[in-house]
C-alpha positions as CSV (number, residue, x, y, z in Angstrom):
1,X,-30.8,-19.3,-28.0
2,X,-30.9,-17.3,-24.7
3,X,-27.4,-15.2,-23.5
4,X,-27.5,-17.8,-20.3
5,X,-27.2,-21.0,-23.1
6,X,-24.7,-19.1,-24.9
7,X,-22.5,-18.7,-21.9
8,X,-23.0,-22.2,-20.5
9,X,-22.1,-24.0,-24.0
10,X,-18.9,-22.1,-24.5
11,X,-17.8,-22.6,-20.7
12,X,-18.5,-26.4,-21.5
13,X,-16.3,-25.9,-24.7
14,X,-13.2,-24.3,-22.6
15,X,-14.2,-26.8,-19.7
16,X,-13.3,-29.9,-22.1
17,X,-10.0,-28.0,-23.8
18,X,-8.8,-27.5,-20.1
19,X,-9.6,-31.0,-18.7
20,X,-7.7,-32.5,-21.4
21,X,-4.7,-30.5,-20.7
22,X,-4.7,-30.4,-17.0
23,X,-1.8,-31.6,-15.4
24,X,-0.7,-32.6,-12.0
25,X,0.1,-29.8,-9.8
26,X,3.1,-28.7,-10.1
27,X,4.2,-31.1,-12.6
28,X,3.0,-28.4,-16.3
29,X,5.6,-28.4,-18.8
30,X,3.7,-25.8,-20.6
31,X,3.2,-22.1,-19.1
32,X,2.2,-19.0,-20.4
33,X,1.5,-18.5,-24.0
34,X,1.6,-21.0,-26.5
35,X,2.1,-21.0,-29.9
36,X,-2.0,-21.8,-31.3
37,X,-3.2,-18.9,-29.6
38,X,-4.1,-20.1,-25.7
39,X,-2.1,-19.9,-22.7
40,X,-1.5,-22.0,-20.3
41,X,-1.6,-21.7,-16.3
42,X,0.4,-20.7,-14.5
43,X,1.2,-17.9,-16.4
44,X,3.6,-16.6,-13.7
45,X,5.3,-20.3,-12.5
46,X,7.1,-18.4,-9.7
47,X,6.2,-16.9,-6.5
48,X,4.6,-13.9,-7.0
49,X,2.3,-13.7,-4.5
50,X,-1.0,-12.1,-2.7
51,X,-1.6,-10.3,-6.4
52,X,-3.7,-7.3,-7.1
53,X,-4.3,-6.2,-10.6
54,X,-5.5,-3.2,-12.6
55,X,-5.8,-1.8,-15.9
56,X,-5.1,1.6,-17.1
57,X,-5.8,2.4,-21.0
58,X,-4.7,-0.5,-22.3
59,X,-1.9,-1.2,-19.7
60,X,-2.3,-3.7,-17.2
61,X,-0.2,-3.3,-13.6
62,X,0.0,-5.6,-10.6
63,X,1.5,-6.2,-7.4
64,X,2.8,-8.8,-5.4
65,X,3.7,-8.8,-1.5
66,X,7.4,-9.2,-0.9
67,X,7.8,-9.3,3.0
68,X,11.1,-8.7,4.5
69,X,12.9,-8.6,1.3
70,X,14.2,-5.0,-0.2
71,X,13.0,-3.2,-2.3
72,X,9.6,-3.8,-1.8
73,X,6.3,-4.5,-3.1
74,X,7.0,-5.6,-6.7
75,X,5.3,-3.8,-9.0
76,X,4.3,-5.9,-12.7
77,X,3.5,-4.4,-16.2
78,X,1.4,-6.3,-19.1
79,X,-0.2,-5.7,-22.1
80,X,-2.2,-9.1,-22.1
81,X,-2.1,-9.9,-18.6
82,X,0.1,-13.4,-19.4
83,X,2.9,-11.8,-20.5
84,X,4.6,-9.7,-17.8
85,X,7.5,-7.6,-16.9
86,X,9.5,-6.2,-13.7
87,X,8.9,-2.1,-13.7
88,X,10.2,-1.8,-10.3
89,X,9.3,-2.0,-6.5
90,X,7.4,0.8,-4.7
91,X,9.1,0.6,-1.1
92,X,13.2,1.2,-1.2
93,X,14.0,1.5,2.2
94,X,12.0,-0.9,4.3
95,X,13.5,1.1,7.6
96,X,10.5,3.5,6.7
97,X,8.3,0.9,8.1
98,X,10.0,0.1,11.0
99,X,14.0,-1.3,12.1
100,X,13.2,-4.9,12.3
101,X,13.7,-4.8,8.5
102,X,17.2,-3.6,8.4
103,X,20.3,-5.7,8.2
104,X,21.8,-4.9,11.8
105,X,18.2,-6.8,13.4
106,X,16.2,-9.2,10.1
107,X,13.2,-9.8,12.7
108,X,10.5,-10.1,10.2
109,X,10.7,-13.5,8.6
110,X,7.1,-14.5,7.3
111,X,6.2,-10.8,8.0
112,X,7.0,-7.0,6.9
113,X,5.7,-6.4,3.1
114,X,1.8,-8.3,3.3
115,X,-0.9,-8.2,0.6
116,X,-2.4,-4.5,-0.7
117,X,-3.6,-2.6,-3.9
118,X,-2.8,-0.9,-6.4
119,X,-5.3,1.7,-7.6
120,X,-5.3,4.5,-10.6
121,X,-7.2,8.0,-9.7
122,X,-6.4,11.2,-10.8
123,X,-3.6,10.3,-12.8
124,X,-1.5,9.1,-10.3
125,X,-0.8,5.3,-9.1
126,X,-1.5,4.5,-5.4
127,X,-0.7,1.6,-3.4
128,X,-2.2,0.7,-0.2
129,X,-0.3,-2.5,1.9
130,X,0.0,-3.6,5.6
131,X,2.2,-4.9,7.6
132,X,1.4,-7.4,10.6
133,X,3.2,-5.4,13.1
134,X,3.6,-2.0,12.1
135,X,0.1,-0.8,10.5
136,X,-1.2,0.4,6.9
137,X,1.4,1.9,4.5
138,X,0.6,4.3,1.1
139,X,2.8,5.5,-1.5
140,X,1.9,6.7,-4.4
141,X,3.8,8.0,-7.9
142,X,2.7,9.5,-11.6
143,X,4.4,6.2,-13.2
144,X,4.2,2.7,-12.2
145,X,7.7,2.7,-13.0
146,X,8.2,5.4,-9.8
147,X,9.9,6.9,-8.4
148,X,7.6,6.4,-5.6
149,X,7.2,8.6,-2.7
150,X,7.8,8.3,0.7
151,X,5.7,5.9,3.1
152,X,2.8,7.1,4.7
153,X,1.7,5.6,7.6
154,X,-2.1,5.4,7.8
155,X,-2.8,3.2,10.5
156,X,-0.4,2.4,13.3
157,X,-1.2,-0.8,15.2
158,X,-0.6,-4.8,14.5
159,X,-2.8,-7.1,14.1
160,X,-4.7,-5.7,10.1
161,X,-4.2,-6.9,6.8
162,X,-5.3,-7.7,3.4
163,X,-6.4,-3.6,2.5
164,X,-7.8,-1.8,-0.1
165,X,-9.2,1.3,-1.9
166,X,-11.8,3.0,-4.0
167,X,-13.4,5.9,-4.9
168,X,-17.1,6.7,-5.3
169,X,-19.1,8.9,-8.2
170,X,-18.3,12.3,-6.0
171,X,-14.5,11.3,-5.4
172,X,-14.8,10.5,-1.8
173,X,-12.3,7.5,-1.4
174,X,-12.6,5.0,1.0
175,X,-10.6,2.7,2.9
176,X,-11.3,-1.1,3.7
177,X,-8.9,-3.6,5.7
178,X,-9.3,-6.5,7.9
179,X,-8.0,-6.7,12.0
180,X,-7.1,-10.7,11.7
181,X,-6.4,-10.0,15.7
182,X,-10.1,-10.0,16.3
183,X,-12.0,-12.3,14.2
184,X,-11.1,-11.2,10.9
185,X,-13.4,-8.1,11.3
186,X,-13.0,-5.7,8.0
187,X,-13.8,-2.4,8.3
188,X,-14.8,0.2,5.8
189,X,-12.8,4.1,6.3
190,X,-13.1,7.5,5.2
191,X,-10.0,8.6,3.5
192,X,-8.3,12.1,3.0
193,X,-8.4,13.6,-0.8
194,X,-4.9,13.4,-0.9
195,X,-5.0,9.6,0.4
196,X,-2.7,10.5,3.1
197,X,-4.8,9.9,6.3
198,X,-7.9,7.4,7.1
199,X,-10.9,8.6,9.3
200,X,-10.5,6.3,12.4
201,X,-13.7,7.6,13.9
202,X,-15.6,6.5,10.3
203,X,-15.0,2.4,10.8
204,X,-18.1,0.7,9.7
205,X,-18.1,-3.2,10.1
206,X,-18.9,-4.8,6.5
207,X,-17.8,-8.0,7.3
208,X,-16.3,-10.9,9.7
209,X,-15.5,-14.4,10.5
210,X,-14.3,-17.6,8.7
211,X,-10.8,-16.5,8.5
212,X,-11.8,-13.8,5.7
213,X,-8.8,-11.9,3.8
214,X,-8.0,-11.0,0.4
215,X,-9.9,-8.0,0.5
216,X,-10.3,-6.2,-3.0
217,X,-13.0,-3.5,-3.8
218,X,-14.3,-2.9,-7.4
219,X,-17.1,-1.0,-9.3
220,X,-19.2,-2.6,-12.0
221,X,-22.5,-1.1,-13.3
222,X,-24.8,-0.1,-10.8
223,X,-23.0,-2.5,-7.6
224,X,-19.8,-1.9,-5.4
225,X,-18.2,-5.3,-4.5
226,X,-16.0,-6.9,-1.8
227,X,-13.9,-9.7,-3.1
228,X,-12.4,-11.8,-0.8
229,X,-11.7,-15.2,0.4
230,X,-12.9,-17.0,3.4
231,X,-11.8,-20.6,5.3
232,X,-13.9,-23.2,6.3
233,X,-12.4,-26.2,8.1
234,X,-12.5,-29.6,5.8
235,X,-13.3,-27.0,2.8
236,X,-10.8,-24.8,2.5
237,X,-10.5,-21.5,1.2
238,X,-12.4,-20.6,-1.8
239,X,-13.5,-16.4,-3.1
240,X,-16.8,-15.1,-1.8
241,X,-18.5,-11.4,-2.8
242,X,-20.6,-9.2,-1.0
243,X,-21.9,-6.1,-2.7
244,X,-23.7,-3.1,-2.2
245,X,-25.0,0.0,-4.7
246,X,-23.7,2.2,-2.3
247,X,-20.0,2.0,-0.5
248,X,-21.9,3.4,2.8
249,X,-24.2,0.6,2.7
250,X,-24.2,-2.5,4.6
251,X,-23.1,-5.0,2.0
252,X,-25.3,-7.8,3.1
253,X,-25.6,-9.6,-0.4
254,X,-23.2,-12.3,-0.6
255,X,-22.4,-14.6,-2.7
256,X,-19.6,-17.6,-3.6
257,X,-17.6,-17.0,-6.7
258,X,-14.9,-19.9,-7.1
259,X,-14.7,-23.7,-5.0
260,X,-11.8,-24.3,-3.0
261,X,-10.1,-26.3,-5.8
262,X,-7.4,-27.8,-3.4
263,X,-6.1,-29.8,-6.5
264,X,-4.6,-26.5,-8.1
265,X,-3.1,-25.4,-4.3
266,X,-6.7,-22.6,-3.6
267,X,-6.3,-19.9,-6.2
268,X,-8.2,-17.4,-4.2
269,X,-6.1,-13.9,-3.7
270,X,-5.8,-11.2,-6.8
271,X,-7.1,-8.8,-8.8
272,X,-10.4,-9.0,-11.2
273,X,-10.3,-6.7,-14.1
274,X,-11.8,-6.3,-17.8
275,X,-9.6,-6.8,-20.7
276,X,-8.7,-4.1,-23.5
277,X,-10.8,-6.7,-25.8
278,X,-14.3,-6.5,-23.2
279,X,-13.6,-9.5,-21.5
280,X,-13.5,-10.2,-17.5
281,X,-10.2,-11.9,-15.9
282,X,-9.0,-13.3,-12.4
283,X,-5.0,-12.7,-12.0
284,X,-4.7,-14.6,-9.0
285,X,-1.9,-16.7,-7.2
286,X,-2.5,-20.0,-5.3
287,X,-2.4,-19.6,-2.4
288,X,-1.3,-22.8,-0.5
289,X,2.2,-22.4,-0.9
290,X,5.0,-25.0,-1.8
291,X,8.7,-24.4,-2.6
292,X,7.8,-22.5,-6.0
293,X,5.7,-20.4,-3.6
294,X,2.3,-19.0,-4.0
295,X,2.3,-18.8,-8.4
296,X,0.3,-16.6,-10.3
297,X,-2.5,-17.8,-12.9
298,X,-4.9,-16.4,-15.3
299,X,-8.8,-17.3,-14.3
300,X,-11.8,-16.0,-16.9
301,X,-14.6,-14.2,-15.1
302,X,-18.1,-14.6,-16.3
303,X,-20.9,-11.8,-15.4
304,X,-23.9,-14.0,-14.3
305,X,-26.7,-12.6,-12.4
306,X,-24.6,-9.1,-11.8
307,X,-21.7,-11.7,-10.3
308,X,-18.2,-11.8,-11.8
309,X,-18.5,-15.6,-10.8
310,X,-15.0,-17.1,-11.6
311,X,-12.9,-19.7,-13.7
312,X,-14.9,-23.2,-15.3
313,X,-18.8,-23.2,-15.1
314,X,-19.8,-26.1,-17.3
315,X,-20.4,-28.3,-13.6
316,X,-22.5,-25.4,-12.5
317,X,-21.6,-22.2,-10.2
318,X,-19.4,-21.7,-8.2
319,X,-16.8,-21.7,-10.9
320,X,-13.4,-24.4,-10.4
321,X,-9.7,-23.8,-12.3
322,X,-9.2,-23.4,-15.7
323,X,-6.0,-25.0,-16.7
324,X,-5.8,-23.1,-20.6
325,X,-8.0,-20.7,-22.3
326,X,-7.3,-18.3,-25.2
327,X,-4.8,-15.4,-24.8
328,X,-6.9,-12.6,-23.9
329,X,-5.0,-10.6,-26.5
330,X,-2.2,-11.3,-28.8
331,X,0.8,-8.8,-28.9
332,X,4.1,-8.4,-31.7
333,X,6.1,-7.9,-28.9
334,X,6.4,-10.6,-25.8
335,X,7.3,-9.0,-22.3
336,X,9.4,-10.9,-20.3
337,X,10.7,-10.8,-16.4
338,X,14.3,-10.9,-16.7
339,X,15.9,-12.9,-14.5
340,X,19.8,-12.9,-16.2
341,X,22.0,-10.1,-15.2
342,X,25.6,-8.9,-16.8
343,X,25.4,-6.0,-14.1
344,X,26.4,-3.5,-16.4
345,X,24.6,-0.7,-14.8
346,X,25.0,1.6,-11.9
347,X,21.7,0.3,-10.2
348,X,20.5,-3.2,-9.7
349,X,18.0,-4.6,-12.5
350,X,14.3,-4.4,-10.6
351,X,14.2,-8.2,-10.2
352,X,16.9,-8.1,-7.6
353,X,16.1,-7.9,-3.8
354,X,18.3,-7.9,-0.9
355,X,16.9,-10.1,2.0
356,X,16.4,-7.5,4.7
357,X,17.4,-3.8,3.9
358,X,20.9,-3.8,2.6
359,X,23.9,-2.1,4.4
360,X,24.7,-0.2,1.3
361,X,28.4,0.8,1.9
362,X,29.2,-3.2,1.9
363,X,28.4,-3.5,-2.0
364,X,29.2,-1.8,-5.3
365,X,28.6,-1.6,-8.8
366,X,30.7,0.8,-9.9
367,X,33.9,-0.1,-8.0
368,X,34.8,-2.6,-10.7
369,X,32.3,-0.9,-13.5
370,X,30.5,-5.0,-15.1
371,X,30.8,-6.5,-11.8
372,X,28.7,-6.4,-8.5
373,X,31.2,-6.6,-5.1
374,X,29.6,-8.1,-1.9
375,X,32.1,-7.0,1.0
376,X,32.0,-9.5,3.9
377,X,30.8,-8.4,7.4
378,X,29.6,-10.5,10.2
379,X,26.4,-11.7,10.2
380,X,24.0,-11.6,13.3
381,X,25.0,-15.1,14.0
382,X,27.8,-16.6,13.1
383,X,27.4,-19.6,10.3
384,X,23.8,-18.3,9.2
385,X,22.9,-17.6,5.9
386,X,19.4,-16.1,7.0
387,X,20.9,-13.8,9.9
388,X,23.8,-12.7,7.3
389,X,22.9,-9.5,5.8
390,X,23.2,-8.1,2.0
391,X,22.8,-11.2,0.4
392,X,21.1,-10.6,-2.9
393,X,18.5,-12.5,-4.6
394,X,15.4,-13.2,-6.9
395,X,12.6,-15.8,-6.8
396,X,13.0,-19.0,-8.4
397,X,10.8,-20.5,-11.3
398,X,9.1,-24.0,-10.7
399,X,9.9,-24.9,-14.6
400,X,11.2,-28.2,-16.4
401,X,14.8,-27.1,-16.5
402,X,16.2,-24.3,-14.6
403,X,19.9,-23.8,-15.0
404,X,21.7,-21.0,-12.8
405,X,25.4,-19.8,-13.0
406,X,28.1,-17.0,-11.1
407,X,31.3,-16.1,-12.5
408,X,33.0,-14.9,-9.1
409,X,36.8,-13.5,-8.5
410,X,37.2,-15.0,-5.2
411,X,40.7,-12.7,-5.3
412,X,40.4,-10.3,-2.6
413,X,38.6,-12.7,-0.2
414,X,39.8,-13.3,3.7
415,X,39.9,-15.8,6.8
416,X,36.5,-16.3,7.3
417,X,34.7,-15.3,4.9
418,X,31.8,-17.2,3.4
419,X,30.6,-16.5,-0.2
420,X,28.7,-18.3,-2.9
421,X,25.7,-19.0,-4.8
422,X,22.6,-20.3,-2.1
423,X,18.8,-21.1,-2.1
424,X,17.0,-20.5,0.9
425,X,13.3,-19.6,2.0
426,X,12.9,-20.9,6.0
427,X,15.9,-23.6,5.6
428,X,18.9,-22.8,3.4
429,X,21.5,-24.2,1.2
430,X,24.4,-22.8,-1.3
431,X,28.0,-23.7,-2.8
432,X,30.9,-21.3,-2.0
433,X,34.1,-20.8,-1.3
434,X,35.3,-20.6,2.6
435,X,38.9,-18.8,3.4
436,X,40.5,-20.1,6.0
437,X,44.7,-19.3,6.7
438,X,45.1,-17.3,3.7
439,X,43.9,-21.3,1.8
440,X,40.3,-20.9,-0.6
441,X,38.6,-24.0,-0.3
442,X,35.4,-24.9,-2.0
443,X,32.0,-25.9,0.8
444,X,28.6,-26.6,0.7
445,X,26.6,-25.7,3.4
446,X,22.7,-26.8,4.5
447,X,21.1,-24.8,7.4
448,X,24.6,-23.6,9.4
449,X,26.2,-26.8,8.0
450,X,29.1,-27.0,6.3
451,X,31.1,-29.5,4.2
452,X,34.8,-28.5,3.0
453,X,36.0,-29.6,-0.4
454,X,39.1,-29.4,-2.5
455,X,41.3,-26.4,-2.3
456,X,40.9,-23.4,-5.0
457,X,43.7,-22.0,-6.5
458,X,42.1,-20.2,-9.0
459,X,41.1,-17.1,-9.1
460,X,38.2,-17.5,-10.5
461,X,35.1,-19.5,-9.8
462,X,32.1,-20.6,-11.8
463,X,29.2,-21.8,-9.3
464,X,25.9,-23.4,-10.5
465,X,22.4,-24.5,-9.5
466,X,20.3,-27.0,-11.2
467,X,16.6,-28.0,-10.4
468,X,13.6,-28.8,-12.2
469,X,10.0,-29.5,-11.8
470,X,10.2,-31.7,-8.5
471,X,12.3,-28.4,-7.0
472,X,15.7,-30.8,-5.8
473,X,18.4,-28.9,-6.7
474,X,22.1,-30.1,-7.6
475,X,25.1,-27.8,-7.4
476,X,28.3,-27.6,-9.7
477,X,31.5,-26.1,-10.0
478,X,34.1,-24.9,-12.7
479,X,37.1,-23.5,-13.0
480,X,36.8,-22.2,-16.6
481,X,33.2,-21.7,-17.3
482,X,33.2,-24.5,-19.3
483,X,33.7,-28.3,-17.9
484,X,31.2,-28.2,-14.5
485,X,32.2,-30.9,-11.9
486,X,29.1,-32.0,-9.5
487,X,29.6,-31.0,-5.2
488,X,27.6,-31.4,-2.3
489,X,24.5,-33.1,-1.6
490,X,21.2,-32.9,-3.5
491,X,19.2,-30.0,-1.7
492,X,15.2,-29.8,-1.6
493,X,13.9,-26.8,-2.0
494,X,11.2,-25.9,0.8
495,X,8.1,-23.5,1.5
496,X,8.6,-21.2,4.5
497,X,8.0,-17.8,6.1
498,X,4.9,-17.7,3.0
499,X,7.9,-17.6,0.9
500,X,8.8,-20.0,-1.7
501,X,12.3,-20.7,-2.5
502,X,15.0,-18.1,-3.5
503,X,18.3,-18.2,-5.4
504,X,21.1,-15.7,-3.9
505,X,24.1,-14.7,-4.0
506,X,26.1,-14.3,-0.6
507,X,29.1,-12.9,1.1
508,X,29.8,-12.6,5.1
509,X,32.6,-13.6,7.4
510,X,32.5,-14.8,10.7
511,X,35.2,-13.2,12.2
512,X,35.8,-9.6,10.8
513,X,34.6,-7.2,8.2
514,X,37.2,-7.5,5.7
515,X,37.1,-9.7,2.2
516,X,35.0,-9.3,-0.9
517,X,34.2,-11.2,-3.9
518,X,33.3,-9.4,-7.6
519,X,30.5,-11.2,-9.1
520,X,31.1,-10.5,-13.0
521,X,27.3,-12.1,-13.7
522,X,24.6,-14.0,-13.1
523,X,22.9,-15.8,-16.1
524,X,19.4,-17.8,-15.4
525,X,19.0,-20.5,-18.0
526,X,15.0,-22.1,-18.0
527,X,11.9,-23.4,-19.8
């Protein structure tokens, strides 16, 4: 039996195990790994997306694009690549790439953080990422964990995305990212030792047209390759390869790795890498986003003519999704992305972000030591969640019960002040409490609009958000943690800004800068 029958008859076998189990999109009740051995995609049912991945020793790291929220670039740990964790987020202070990120302007909705890579040479992590306004951006640290150093700015000028990096056999690295001004032209660079600078002058054109992105450079035997995606109208977008044996050659074989699959929302943007156990893998997200945003799956990668061609092959190549498959390896200990908080520590937990770069003397965790305070200040206009600054959130899960709740001591609050528990991606929603006259009533807002309820005389408040699979969320209150009483209209979460919907916690007022709620947790309930 030839190696090419081999490879065909066990893609059939995973071919009919997936089709069996594939479900709607959207609507999987199963995720990640199961109990028999497989997993099941998504493995990452939230939106991480415009994913690179690597593996170092028997480590696996990835990174997801983050936009305007702070601190950026997540940065993702695994040791099975189905199973991951938060280790932190490489860019703290966004204002190092320019002030439309800061709280006092929030001018980069749908912009800011943008794809990049993460790369392993010389014992230190780098990673390369642009912004569609301000340029390319490296950092780089000895841990994935960080610290991570300062931004350096390696290109300044708008209109590039989508970069990456590799070195060759001497240790010459190069550069490679795309100018989506003109043409989606992607150029190949020279870069520094020390990764700090790119040769301008060196620009070689290795590619153009058809929308193409998603640029990620690997090594395998005797061939450099280009993976990336490309758009065709009434197709789609779907991952192409060109390759060369050389990275100053003219890459002018190509070839198409994975169909459009517009039933499983375009997987089409990550990082391929082989596995501790020899085999090849795809950690991708899809990248038509919805209100879960743009998730993160697991594709198997097949080495067929010297192409890593790309998820099911039993109808022939190019590959389509794979809905389950076996875990690539199986470990004691299950890592998790933690999404509860007690906030019991003098820093924020690494799946926290602040939407925009926080003003950092208007909160506190060690003022009341167990409690986050928000203090109140005005946001940019008045009413508006998404021009209000330092509120704090995480990404939601698209999962078949998701159950969030705040304890708040809505004490120390004052006239005018807004402050709650929200969703929000381009349109918004929460349940809070409004002061108005020295009175604490209880509100719901959607987009700027607000809905007064029964006045609070309590002095503590127990918010909550429900939502499952078809992403409409329902809000509750309490007034001792235990009996919840339903408020507000239904809300639907939304897709926007190539974000998917976030949970938050919030706290401005409209008329001064004076008020401030204690948040004594935040506990995230799901499946």
């Amino acid at each position: 039996m030839t190696k090419r029958l081999i490879i065909l008859l066990a893609a059939l076998c995973a071919w009919r195990m997936a089709i069996s189990q594939q479900p709607s999109w959207g609507q999987w009740t199963r995720w990640g790994q199961q109990p028999d051995g497989t997993y099941c995609n998504p493995v990452l049912p939230s939106d991480y997306s415009d994913l690179d991945c690597i593996r170092v020793g028997d480590d696996y790291y990835a990174i997801s694009s983050t936009m305007q929220f702070s601190p950026g670039m997540t940065v993702l740990h695994s040791r099975d690549l189905v199973n991951w964790e938060i280790v932190g987020n490489a860019v703290t202070d966004l204002t190092q790439i320019g002030p439309a990120l800061n709280w006092d302007v929030m001018n980069r909705y749908g912009r800011g953080v943008w794809a990049g890579s993460i790369r392993y040479h010389k014992d230190r992590f780098y990673i390369f990422f642009g912004t569609p306004d301000e340029g390319y951006f490296m950092t780089s640290a000895p841990d994935a964990a960080g610290p991570w150093d300062p931004l350096i700015c390696l290109m300044a000028d708008s209109g590039w995305d989508d970069c990456t990096a590799i070195w060759d056999d001497e240790g010459q690295g190069y550069f490679l990212g795309t100018c989506f001004r003109d043409n989606c032209k992607t150029y190949m660079f020279r870069m520094a030792d020390d990764c700090r600078s790119i040769d301008l002058e060196s620009a070689r054109l290795v590619n153009e047209g058809n929308h193409r992105e998603a640029n990620k450079l690997i090594r395998h035997g005797k061939y450099y390759y280009l993976i990336f995606s490309e758009h065709k109208r009434h197709l789609g977008r779907y991952v192409m390869a060109k390759r060369d044996t050389c990275l100053t050659g003219d890459f002018k074989e190509e070839h198409q790795l994975l169909l459009p699959c517009r039933e499983a929302n375009e997987p089409n943007q990550g990082g391929i890498v082989e596995g501790t156990e020899g085999k090849w893998y795809f950690f991708t997200h899809h990248g038509t986003g919805d209100w879960s945003g743009r998730i993160a799956s697991l594709l198997p990668v097949t080495w067929i003519d010297g192409w890593p061609m790309l998820g099911d092959l039993s109808a022939g190549m190019p590959g389509s999704m794979v809905w389950t498959g076996p875990m690539p390896k199986i470990e004691e200990e299950r890592l998790t992305i933690a999404r509860s908080d007690e906030f019991d520590t003098s820093t924020l937990a690494p799946q926290w972000q602040w939407n925009y770069q926080p003003r950092t003397s208007m909160f506190s965790l060690t003022e009341r030591p167990g409690w986050i305070r928000l203090k109140a200040f005005r946001p940019l206009v008045p009413g508006q969640l998404l021009k209000a600054g330092n509120t704090l959130t995480q990404r939601s899960w698209r999962t078949s019960a998701n159950c969030v709740t705040i304890k708040a001591d809505v004490s120390n609050m004052a006239d005018g002040q807004h402050a709650g528990l929200c969703h929000f991606s381009s349109t918004s929603s929460g349940i809070g409490i409004v002061q108005e006259k020295g009175a604490r009533y209880l509100e719901q807002h959607i987009d700027g609009h607000y809905v007064k309820g029964e006045r609070i005389e309590h002095l503590y408040i127990w918010l909550q958000t429900r939502w499952g699979l078809d992403g409409m969320a329902t809000y509750y209150y309490s007034l001792d943690g235990c009996h919840f009483v339903p408020f507000g209209e239904p809300y639907r979460m939304v897709w926007g800004h190539y974000r998917g919907d976030r949970i938050g916690v919030y706290s401005f007022n409209d008329h001064t800068e004076e008020g401030w709620i204690d948040v004594d947790y935040l506990h995230y309930r799901g499946v």
